[in-house]
Structure formats: structure tokens, C-alpha cells
Residue, then its C-alpha position, 0 to 999 in steps of 0.5 A: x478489500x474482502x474481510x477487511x476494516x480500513x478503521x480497525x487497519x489504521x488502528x492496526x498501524x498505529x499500535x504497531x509502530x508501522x509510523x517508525x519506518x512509514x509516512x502513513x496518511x491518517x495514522x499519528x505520528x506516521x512521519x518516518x522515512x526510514x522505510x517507503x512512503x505509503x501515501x497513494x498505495x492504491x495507485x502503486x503497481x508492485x509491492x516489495x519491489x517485484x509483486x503485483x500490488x494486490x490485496x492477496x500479495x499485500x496480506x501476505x507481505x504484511x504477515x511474512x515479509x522475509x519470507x517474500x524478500x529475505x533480508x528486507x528492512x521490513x520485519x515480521x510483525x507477527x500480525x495475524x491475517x485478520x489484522x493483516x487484511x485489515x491494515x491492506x484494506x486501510x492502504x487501499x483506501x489511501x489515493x483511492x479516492x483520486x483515481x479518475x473513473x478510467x479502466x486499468x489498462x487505458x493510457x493515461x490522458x495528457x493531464x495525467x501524466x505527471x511530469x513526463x511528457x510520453x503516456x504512461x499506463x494505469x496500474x492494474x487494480 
């Protein structure tokens, strides 16, 4: 992630309290599921339900979440885009580390697939 520290945007979710609504890997105390799980985001392909999971939409949705999805349970932090791209880059390392070396777009193989026995498709980064 571009202009982002994932050591300071984990900080950046342990002093914000993100752990009082998320499962956070990494982050102490993050072990709410009030609001979604945020283990393997870098796998996700939407974020907020309905935008593409990019590094740009996530520093957006992280500094004004109502502004893309009025009425969210998510509220505005008041983070500033530095810690914004910050906490995006510390998501984006979460299930980074597991994504076998495969362009997105290709099917996914057989073993990949979890449990559904149909192919599915790798989410775009």
C-alpha cells in the first residue's frame, strides 16, 4: 500500500478501539464480533458491501464511512489519511501472506476452492 506503514496501522487500530467491533488479527483485544471479522482482508473482493476492495476505496471508507454508506454501524473515526493509509496498509497484509502465487482473474484450482465443489474466481487485487 502506497504511503502506508502496516506497524504504525495496527497501532493506528489499537488506539482507536477498531477491536470493540472487529476480529483484528495482530491487534490486542481485537476479539469483537460486533462489526465483520477483518481476518484475510486481502482476500475480500468488496468492502462496505458494494466497492471494489482497493487500497483507494478502503482509505476512503476508513475516513468517511457514512459518507459512503449512510446509516453504517461503522463510525466516522475522524482519522486523518495518513492514518487511514496506514490502518489500509495494515489490512492488506492480513492473508497476504497465503495467497498462492496465481494472477487475479484465473479460476481458482480444485484445492482452492474451499468447500464448494464449482470453481470460483480469485478477486482482483
Amino acid at each position: 500500500m502506497a504511503g502506508g506503514d502496516s506497524e504504525r496501522g495496527r497501532l493506528v487500530a489499537l488506539n482507536y478501539g477498531c477491536g470493540a467491533c472487529h476480529v483484528i488479527p495482530g491487534v490486542r483485544g481485537a476479539v469483537s464480533w460486533a462489526g465483520p471479522p477483518l481476518m484475510e482482508w486481502s482476500r475480500r473482493g468488496y468492502l462496505a458491501g458494494h466497492l471494489p476492495n482497493s487500497p483507494e476505496n478502503l482509505v476512503a471508507w476508513l475516513q468517511n464511512p457514512q459518507a459512503i454508506s449512510p446509516g453504517s454501524a461503522m463510525p466516522n473515526l475522524g482519522l486523518t489519511e495518513t492514518e487511514a493509509r496506514d490502518a489500509a496498509a495494515y489490512l492488506f497484509t492480513l492473508g497476504a501472506e497465503r495467497l498462492p502465487p496465481v494472477p487475479a482473474g484465473i479460476p481458482l484450482g480444485p484445492d482452492q476452492a474451499g468447500q464448494r465443489e464449482e470453481p470460483r474466481i480469485r478477486p482482483r487485487a
